[in-house]
C-alpha positions as CSV (number, residue, x, y, z in Angstrom):
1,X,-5.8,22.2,3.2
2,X,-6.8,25.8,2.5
3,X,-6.2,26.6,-1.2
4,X,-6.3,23.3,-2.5
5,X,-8.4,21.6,-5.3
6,X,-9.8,18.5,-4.0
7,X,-9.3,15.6,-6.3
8,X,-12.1,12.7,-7.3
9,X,-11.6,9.7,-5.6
10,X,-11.9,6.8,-7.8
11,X,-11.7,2.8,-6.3
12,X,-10.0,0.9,-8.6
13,X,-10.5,-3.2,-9.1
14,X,-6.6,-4.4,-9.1
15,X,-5.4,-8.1,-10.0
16,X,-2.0,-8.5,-9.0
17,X,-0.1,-11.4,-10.2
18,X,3.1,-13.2,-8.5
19,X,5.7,-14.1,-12.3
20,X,7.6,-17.1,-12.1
21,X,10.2,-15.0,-12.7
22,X,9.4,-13.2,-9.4
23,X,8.2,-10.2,-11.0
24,X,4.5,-8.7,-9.9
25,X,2.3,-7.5,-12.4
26,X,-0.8,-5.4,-11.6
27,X,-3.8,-5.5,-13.9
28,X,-6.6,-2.9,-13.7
29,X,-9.4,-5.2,-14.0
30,X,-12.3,-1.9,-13.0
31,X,-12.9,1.9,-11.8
32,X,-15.8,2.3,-9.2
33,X,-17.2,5.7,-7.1
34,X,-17.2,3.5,-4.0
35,X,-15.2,1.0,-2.2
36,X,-18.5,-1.2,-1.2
37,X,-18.9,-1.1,-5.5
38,X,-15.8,-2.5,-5.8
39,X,-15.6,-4.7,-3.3
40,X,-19.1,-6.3,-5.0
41,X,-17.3,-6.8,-8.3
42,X,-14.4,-8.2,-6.7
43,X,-16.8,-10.4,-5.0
44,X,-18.6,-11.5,-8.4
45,X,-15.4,-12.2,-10.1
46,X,-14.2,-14.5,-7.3
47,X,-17.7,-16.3,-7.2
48,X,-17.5,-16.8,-11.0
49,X,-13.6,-17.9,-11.7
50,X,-12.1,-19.4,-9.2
51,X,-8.8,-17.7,-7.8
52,X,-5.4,-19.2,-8.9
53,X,-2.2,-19.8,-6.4
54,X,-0.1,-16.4,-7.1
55,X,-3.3,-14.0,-8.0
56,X,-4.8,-11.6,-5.9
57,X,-7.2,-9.1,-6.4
58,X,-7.6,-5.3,-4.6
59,X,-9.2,-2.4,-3.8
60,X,-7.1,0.6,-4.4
61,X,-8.5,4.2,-3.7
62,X,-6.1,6.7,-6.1
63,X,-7.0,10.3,-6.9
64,X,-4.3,9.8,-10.1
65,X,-6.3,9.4,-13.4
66,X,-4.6,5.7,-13.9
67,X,-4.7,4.8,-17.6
68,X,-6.5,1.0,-18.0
């Protein structure tokens, strides 16, 4: 749009987590320039610790500095 800034797109590595107590709670787990770099460290992760029942992890593009 004409007139405004645009904003750095950062991918960010998410694991989000199912509570017992039904609750979700997300962890930032990294911050990438691309989605194929975070999808490679998601990728590593998985390969070295196996994924639990109730754990998933994400690639989020944001343009909001997110605080880790």
């Amino acid at each position: 749009m004409a007139g405004q800034e645009r904003r750095q797109v950062t991918w960010l590595l998410l694991m989000v987590i199912a509570e017992v107590n039904g609750e979700l709670t997300v962890q930032v787990l990294s911050d990438h320039e691309t989605m194929a770099q975070c999808h490679v460290a998601g990728t590593k992760i998985q390969w070295e610790e196996r994924m639990h029942v109730n754990k998933e992890m994400l690639c989020f593009a944001t343009d909001v500095k997110v605080a880790q």
